[in-house]
C-alpha positions as CSV (number, residue, x, y, z in Angstrom):
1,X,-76.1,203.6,235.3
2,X,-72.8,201.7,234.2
3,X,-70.1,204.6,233.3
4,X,-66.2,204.2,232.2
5,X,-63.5,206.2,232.4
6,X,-60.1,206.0,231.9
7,X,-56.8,208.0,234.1
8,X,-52.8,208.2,233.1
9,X,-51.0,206.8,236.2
10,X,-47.4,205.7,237.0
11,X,-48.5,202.2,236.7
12,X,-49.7,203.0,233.1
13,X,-53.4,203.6,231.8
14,X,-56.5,202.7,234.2
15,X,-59.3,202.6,233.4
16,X,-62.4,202.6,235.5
17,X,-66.1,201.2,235.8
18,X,-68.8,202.6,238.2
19,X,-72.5,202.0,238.8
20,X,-75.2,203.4,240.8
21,X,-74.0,201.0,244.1
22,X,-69.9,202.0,243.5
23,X,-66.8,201.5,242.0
24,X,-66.7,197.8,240.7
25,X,-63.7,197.7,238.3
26,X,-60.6,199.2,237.7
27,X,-58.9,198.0,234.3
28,X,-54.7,197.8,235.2
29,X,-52.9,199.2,231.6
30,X,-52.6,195.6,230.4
31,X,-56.5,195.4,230.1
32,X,-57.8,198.7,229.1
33,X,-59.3,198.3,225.4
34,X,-58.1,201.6,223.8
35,X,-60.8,202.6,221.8
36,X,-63.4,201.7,224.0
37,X,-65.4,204.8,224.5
38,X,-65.3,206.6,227.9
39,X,-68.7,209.2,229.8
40,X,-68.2,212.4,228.6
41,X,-67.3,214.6,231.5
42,X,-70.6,216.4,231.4
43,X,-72.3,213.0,232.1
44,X,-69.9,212.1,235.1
45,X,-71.7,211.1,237.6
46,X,-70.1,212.4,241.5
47,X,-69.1,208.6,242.3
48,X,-66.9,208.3,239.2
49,X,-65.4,212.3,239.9
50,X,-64.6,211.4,242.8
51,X,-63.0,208.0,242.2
52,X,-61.0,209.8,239.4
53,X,-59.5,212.3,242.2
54,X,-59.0,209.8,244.7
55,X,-56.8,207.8,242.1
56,X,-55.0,211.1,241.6
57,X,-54.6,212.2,244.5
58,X,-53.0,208.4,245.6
59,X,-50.4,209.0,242.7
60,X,-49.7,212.1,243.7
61,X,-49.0,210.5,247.2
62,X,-51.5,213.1,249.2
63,X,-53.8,210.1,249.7
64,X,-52.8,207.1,251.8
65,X,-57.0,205.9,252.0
66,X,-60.2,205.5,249.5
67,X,-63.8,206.3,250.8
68,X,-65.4,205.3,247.5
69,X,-67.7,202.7,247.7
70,X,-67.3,199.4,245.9
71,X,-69.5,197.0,244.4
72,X,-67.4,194.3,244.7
73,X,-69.2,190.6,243.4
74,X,-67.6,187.4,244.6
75,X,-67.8,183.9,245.5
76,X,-67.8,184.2,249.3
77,X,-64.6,183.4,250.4
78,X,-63.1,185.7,247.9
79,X,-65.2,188.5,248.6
80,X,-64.1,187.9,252.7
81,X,-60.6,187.7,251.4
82,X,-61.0,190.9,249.4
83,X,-62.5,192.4,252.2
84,X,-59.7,192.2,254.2
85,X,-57.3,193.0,251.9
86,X,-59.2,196.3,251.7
87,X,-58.4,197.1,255.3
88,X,-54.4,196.7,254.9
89,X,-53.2,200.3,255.5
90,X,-50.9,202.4,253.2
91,X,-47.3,201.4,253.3
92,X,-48.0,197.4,254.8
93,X,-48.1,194.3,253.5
94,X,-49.2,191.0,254.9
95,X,-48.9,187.4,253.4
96,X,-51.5,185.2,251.3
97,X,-51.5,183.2,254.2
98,X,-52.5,186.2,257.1
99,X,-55.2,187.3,254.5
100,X,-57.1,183.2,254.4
101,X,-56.7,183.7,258.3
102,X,-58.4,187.2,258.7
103,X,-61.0,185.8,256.4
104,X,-61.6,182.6,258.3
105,X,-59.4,179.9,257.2
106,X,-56.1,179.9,257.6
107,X,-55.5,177.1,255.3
108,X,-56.8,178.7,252.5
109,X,-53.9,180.8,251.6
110,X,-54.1,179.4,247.6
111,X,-57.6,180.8,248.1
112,X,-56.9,184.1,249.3
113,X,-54.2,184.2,246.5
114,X,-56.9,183.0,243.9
115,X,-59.1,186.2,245.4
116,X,-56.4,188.4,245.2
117,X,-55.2,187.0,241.7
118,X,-59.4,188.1,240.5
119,X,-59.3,191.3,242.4
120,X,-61.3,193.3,239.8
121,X,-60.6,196.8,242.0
122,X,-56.9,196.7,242.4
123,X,-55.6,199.7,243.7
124,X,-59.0,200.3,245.5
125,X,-58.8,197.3,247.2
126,X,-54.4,197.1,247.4
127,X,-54.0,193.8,246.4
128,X,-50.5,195.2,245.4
129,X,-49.9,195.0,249.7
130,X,-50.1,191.4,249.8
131,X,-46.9,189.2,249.3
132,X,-45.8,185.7,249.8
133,X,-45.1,184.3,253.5
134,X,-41.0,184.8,252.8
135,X,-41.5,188.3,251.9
136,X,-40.9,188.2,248.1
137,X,-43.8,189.8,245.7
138,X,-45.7,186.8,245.0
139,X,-47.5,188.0,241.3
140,X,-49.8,190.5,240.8
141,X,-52.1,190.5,237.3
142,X,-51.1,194.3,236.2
143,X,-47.1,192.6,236.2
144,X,-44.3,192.5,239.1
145,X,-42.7,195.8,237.9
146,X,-46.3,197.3,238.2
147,X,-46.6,195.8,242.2
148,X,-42.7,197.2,242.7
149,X,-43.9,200.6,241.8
150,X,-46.6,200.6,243.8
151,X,-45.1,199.5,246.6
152,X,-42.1,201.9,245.9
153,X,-45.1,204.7,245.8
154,X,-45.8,203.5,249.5
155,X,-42.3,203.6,250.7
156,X,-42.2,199.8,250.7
157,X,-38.8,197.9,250.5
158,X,-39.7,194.2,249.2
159,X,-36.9,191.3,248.3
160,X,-37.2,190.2,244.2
Protein backbone atom coordinates (compact mmCIF):
# COMPACT_ATOMS: atom_id res chain seq x y z
CA UNK A 1 0.00 0.00 0.00
CA UNK A 2 1.52 3.38 -1.35
CA UNK A 3 0.59 6.16 1.45
CA UNK A 4 1.69 10.07 1.54
CA UNK A 5 2.10 12.34 3.99
CA UNK A 6 3.32 15.58 4.41
CA UNK A 7 5.42 17.33 7.94
CA UNK A 8 6.30 21.32 8.57
CA UNK A 9 10.15 21.30 9.17
CA UNK A 10 12.89 24.01 9.38
CA UNK A 11 13.88 23.24 5.90
CA UNK A 12 10.16 23.94 4.79
CA UNK A 13 7.36 21.43 3.85
CA UNK A 14 8.23 17.53 3.36
CA UNK A 15 6.39 15.46 2.24
CA UNK A 16 6.64 11.72 2.43
CA UNK A 17 5.92 8.38 0.44
CA UNK A 18 5.91 4.80 2.07
CA UNK A 19 4.95 1.33 0.95
CA UNK A 20 4.72 -1.95 2.35
CA UNK A 21 8.81 -2.63 1.95
CA UNK A 22 9.70 1.29 3.58
CA UNK A 23 10.20 4.64 3.20
CA UNK A 24 11.05 5.35 -0.57
CA UNK A 25 10.59 9.20 -0.94
CA UNK A 26 10.76 12.22 0.84
CA UNK A 27 9.52 15.39 -1.24
CA UNK A 28 12.09 18.54 -0.06
CA UNK A 29 9.53 21.90 0.09
CA UNK A 30 10.53 22.68 -3.51
CA UNK A 31 8.72 19.52 -4.75
CA UNK A 32 5.69 18.87 -2.62
CA UNK A 33 2.46 19.42 -4.84
CA UNK A 34 0.21 21.35 -2.42
CA UNK A 35 -2.95 20.01 -3.02
CA UNK A 36 -2.04 16.57 -3.44
CA UNK A 37 -4.03 14.66 -0.99
CA UNK A 38 -2.32 13.00 2.06
CA UNK A 39 -3.61 9.18 4.29
CA UNK A 40 -5.91 10.22 6.66
CA UNK A 41 -4.36 9.56 10.10
CA UNK A 42 -6.74 6.75 10.77
CA UNK A 43 -5.31 4.98 7.75
CA UNK A 44 -1.61 5.52 8.82
CA UNK A 45 0.05 2.66 8.53
CA UNK A 46 3.00 2.17 11.74
CA UNK A 47 5.95 2.58 9.00
CA UNK A 48 4.71 6.09 7.94
CA UNK A 49 3.88 7.04 12.09
CA UNK A 50 6.89 6.28 12.68
CA UNK A 51 8.81 7.89 9.90
CA UNK A 52 6.71 11.08 10.78
CA UNK A 53 8.20 10.98 14.47
CA UNK A 54 11.62 10.19 13.44
CA UNK A 55 11.50 13.35 11.14
CA UNK A 56 10.32 15.22 14.23
CA UNK A 57 12.21 14.07 16.57
CA UNK A 58 15.62 14.93 14.07
CA UNK A 59 14.30 18.61 13.95
CA UNK A 60 13.74 18.75 17.23
CA UNK A 61 17.51 17.58 17.47
CA UNK A 62 16.69 14.48 20.05
CA UNK A 63 17.48 12.16 17.02
CA UNK A 64 21.00 11.94 15.58
CA UNK A 65 19.88 8.27 13.65
CA UNK A 66 16.82 6.71 11.48
CA UNK A 67 15.81 2.97 11.90
CA UNK A 68 13.10 3.18 9.25
CA UNK A 69 13.54 1.08 6.45
CA UNK A 70 13.93 2.26 2.87
CA UNK A 71 13.01 1.12 -0.34
CA UNK A 72 15.44 2.82 -2.09
CA UNK A 73 15.53 1.85 -6.23
CA UNK A 74 18.65 2.63 -8.19
CA UNK A 75 20.98 1.94 -10.92
CA UNK A 76 23.73 0.06 -9.01
CA UNK A 77 26.30 2.28 -8.48
CA UNK A 78 23.94 4.83 -7.21
CA UNK A 79 22.23 2.71 -4.97
CA UNK A 80 26.10 1.59 -3.40
CA UNK A 81 26.71 5.30 -3.36
CA UNK A 82 23.49 5.97 -1.56
CA UNK A 83 24.19 3.27 0.68
CA UNK A 84 27.01 4.67 1.95
CA UNK A 85 25.97 7.92 2.27
CA UNK A 86 23.34 6.36 4.62
CA UNK A 87 26.09 5.30 7.03
CA UNK A 88 27.72 8.95 7.44
CA UNK A 89 26.94 9.75 11.10
CA UNK A 90 25.17 12.88 12.50
CA UNK A 91 27.28 15.98 12.55
CA UNK A 92 30.11 14.55 9.58
CA UNK A 93 30.58 15.13 6.25
CA UNK A 94 32.72 13.47 3.74
CA UNK A 95 33.51 14.35 -0.01
CA UNK A 96 31.85 13.15 -3.42
CA UNK A 97 35.04 11.78 -3.98
CA UNK A 98 35.33 9.45 -0.30
CA UNK A 99 31.62 8.37 -1.12
CA UNK A 100 32.75 6.77 -5.20
CA UNK A 101 35.61 5.22 -2.97
CA UNK A 102 33.50 3.52 -0.17
CA UNK A 103 31.24 2.43 -2.99
CA UNK A 104 34.00 0.97 -5.14
CA UNK A 105 35.42 3.32 -7.43
CA UNK A 106 37.14 6.04 -6.45
CA UNK A 107 37.12 7.65 -9.77
CA UNK A 108 33.61 7.97 -9.89
CA UNK A 109 33.18 10.90 -7.75
CA UNK A 110 30.75 12.74 -10.72
CA UNK A 111 28.94 9.46 -10.08
CA UNK A 112 28.56 9.50 -6.53
CA UNK A 113 27.57 13.24 -7.01
CA UNK A 114 24.92 12.18 -9.79
CA UNK A 115 23.55 9.57 -6.87
CA UNK A 116 23.52 11.96 -4.39
CA UNK A 117 22.11 14.78 -6.86
CA UNK A 118 18.78 11.73 -7.41
CA UNK A 119 18.73 10.93 -3.74
CA UNK A 120 14.95 10.43 -3.60
CA UNK A 121 15.15 10.02 0.54
CA UNK A 122 17.16 13.03 1.56
CA UNK A 123 17.26 13.54 4.99
CA UNK A 124 16.87 9.70 5.48
CA UNK A 125 19.68 9.02 3.66
CA UNK A 126 21.85 12.67 4.58
CA UNK A 127 22.89 13.53 1.42
CA UNK A 128 23.03 17.09 3.02
CA UNK A 129 26.52 15.44 4.79
CA UNK A 130 28.31 15.17 1.63
CA UNK A 131 30.44 18.22 0.37
CA UNK A 132 32.97 18.91 -2.30
CA UNK A 133 36.78 17.62 -1.80
CA UNK A 134 37.77 21.48 -0.63
CA UNK A 135 35.16 21.55 1.94
CA UNK A 136 32.62 24.05 0.35
CA UNK A 137 28.74 22.73 -0.01
CA UNK A 138 28.89 21.36 -3.36
CA UNK A 139 24.65 21.64 -4.29
CA UNK A 140 22.12 19.91 -2.85
CA UNK A 141 18.43 19.67 -4.89
CA UNK A 142 16.22 21.10 -1.85
CA UNK A 143 18.75 24.56 -2.38
CA UNK A 144 22.23 25.60 -0.57
CA UNK A 145 20.41 27.61 2.16
CA UNK A 146 18.33 24.33 2.73
CA UNK A 147 22.00 22.01 3.09
CA UNK A 148 23.37 25.15 5.48
CA UNK A 149 20.47 24.65 7.76
CA UNK A 150 20.79 21.26 8.01
CA UNK A 151 24.13 21.17 8.61
CA UNK A 152 23.80 24.16 11.07
CA UNK A 153 21.00 21.58 12.82
CA UNK A 154 24.06 19.17 13.12
CA UNK A 155 26.49 21.58 14.55
CA UNK A 156 28.34 21.66 11.29
CA UNK A 157 30.65 24.71 10.38
CA UNK A 158 31.02 24.53 6.30
CA UNK A 159 32.99 27.36 4.07
CA UNK A 160 30.30 29.18 1.29
Amino acid sequence: MNEYAKIKTPIGTLGIRTNDRGVYRVHLANDIIQDEPQTSIKNRSPLLNQTLKELQEYFNGTRKDFTVPLDLKMPPFYKKSLLEVAKIPFGKTVSYQEIAKRAGNEKASRAAGSANANNPIAILIPCHRVLTSNGTLGGYGGGLDKKMILLTHEGIDVKL
